[in-house]
N, C-alpha and C positions, 0 to 999 in steps of 0.2 A: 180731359185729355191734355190739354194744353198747361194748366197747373202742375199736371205731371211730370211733361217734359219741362217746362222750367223749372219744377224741382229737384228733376235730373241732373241740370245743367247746370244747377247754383250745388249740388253734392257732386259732381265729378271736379267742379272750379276749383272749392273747396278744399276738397281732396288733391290736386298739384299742388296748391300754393303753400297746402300744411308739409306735404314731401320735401318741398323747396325751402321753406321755411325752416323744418327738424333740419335739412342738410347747414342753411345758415347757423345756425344756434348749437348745435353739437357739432363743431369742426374740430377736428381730426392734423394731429402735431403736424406742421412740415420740415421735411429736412432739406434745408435750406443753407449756402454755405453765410456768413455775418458778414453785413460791412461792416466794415475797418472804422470805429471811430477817431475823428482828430484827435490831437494830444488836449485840449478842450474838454471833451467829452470824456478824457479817460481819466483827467482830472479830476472831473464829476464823479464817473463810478467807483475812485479811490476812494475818498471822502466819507462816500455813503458806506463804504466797505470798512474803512476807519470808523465809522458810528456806527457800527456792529448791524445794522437794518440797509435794507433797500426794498425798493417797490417788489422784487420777488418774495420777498418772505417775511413782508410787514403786514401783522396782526390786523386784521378786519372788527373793528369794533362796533358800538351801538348807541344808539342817542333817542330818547322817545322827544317827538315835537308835536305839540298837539295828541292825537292819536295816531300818527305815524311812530313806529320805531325805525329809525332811519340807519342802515347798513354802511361805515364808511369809513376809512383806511386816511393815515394823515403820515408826513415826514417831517423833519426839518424840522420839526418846532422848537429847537432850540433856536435857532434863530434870530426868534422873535419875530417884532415887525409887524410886518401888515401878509395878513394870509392870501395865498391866490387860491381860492375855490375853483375847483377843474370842475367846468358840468359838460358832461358828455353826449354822444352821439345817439341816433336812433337806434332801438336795439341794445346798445353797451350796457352791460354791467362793469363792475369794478375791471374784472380781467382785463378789459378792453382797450387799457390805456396802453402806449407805447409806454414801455419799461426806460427807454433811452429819454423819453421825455421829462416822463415826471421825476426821475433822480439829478438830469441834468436840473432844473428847474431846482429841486428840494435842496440843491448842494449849497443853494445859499439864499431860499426863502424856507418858508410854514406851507407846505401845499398839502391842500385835503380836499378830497373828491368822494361822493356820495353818490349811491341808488338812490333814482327818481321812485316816489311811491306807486307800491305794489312792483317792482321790477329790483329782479336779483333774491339779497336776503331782507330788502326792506319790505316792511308790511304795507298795508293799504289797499286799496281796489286802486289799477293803473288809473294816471290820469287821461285824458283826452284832448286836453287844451294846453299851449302855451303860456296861458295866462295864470294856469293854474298851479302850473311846474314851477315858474317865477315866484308863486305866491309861498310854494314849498320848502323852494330856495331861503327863501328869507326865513321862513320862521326855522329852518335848519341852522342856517346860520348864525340868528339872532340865538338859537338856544345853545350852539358851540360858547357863547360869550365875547362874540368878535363885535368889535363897535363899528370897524368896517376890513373894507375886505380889498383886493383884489380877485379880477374875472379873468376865465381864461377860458370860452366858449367854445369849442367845437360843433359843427353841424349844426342840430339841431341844439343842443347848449348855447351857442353863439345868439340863438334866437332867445332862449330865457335870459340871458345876459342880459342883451338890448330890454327886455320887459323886466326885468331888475332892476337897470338904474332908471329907466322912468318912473318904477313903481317908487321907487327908495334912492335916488339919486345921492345924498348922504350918507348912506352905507355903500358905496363905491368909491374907491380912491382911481384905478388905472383896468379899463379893459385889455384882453387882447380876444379877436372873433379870429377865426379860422374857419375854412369853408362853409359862410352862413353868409345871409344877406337878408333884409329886412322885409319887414309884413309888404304882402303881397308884391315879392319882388320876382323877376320874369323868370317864368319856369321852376316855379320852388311848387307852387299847385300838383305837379308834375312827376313829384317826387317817388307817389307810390307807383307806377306806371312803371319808371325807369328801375324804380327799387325789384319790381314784381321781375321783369325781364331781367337783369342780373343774375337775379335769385334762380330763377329757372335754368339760365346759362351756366350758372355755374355748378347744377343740382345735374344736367346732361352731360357736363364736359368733367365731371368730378373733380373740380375745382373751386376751392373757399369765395364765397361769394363777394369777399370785399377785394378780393384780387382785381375783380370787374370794376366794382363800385368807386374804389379806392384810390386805385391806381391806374395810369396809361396804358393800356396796348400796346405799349412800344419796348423795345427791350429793357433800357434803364426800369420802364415802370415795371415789368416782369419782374424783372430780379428786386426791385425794391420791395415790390410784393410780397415775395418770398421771404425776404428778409422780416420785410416785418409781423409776419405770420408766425415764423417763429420764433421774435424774439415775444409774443405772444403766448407763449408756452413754456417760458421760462418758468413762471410759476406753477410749480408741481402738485405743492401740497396747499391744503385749506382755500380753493378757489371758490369763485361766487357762485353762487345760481346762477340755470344759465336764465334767461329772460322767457318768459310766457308767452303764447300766441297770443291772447288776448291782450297781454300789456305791448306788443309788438303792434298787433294792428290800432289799439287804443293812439300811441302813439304816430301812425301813419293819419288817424284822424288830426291829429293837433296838429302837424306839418302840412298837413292840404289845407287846413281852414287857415292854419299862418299865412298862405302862400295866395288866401283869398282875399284875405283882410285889407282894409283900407289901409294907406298907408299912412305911418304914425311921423309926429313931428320931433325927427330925431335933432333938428339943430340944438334941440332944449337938449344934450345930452353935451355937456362943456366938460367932461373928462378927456383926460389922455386915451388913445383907441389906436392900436395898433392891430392891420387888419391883414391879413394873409391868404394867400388860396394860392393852387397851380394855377396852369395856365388853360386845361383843358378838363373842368370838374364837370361831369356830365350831372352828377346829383343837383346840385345849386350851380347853376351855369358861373363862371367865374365874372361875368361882367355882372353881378350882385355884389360882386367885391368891390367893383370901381363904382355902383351907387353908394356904398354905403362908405365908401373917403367922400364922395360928391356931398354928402348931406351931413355926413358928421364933424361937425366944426376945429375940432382939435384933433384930427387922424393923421394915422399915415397908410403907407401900400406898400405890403412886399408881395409879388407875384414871381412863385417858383418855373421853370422853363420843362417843359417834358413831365409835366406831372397833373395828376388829378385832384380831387378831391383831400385827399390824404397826404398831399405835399409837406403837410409838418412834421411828416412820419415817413417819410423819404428822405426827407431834407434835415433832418434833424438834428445831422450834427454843424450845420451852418443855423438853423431855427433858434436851436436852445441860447447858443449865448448872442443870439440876437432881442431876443426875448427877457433874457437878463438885462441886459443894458438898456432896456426900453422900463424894464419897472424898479433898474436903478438912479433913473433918470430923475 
């Protein structure tokens, strides 16, 4: 009798968080009015419009690494240079990216960003570990033909960054981490917890869950929200798969075991690190931002005012060409 009802309780659990989850992962356009970019930023999307591509309607291409066939989308590479590799968030596939970021960024580097395996169009069985994403990372990289690279980690990306340039320290020239913080740094264990109650909140209020996640409760973060929800939806046609339960919780596993991990000796990381977050990230608490200037010997710290987790995507038209001048430096 007792196996029963626990196997009641673990199919009714189940059964919400797959609700909350489909409500995550199938979101639904918003109609949201744009902020106004600076003259900056409009620069940027001239540019990209002058090279006939932008992040909305640039072609999704293919790369086999190992037995991965890896899904992943590039700009700029006329450029030349040294590439910034975007790795992204829990959850994201390609569509994910703020559109205002990655063209700001592209209008004057090589920026390409890839599905983690088994997640989006890339193949593979999800991974589970941080260590393994990094491991993927590289041989992604290594097989684009880049000798090194620039990083530009979001979230949970921020975290294979860091395990990048310890693995491979000479294939990194310049980080930048955005709402991430290091192995076993306070409250990242925590992560599925906060992620689960989001998801729910915004699966009852019928509202996109990174509205929660992402962004403030406070008005600026509302409307930034919004904002970037829809510029989320810009891209109409040939979008990615969207991400898998299984590769969604797979990946809730690597973030809780990151968040347990002993901590690693980042002094040994003597690259440039430029490190960003709001002020108020409920996901990775934002004082994970001020350990990881504290321990990494060449950093710096910008902390956005009224914003959450997703402060480079609120802030973005002050982010990007801050971001430019840190990896033109």
């Amino acid at each position: 009798m007792i196996m029963e009802i626990n196997a009641m309780r673990h199919s009714l659990k189940a059964s919400v968080l797959g609700l909350a989850l489909a409500a995550t992962i199938i979101s639904s356009t918003v109609r949201a009015a744009e902020v106004s970019p600076d003259s900056a930023m409009m620069s940027s999307s001239l540019l990209q419009q002058e090279l006939g591509v932008s992040w909305k309607d640039v072609p999704t291409q293919t790369i086999r690494a190992g037995e991965v066939d890896f899904a992943y989308r590039e700009l700029g590479k006329n450029h030349g240079g040294t590439p910034v590799i975007f790795l992204t968030h829990l959850a994201a596939v390609l569509d994910n990216w703020d559109p205002r970021v990655v063209d700001g960024i592209a209008a004057e580097h090589h920026v390409v960003t890839f599905d983690n395996r088994g997640v989006g169009a890339t193949s593979g069985s999800p991974s589970n570990s941080i260590e393994q994403m990094a491991d993927d990372a590289i041989a992604f990289i290594k097989t684009m033909g880049f000798k090194q690279v620039d990083l530009f980690g979001f979230s949970m990306g921020g975290m294979v960054a860091q395990e990048v340039v310890l693995k491979e320290p000479q294939l990194v020239r310049k980080i930048i981490l955005a709402g991430t913080g290091p192995a076993g740094g306070e409250g990242i264990s925590a992560v599925t917890g906060v992620t689960f109650y989001d998801m729910l909140r915004g699966f009852f209020t019928g509202q996109d869950q990174k509205q929660y996640l992402f962004f403030a409760h406070t008005p600026n973060g509302i409307d930034a929200g919004k904002a970037f929800l829809a510029r989320l939806n810009e891209r109409s046609e040939n979008r990615d798969k969207k991400i898998s339960v299984a590769a969604f919780l797979a990946q809730l596993e690597a973030i809780r075991a990151w968040g347990r991990k002993e901590p690693e000796n980042l002094s040994l990381v003597q690259n440039p690190v430029f490190v960003v977050n709001g002020d108020s990230d409920r996901m990775v608490p934002s004082k994970n931002s001020e350990e990881l200037v504290r321990r990494l010997p060449n950093s710096k710290l910008l902390i956005y005012p009224d914003s959450g987790h997703g402060a480079v995507f609120q802030f973005y038209a002050d982010f990007v060409p801050k971001a430019l001048e840190f990896l033109a430096q």
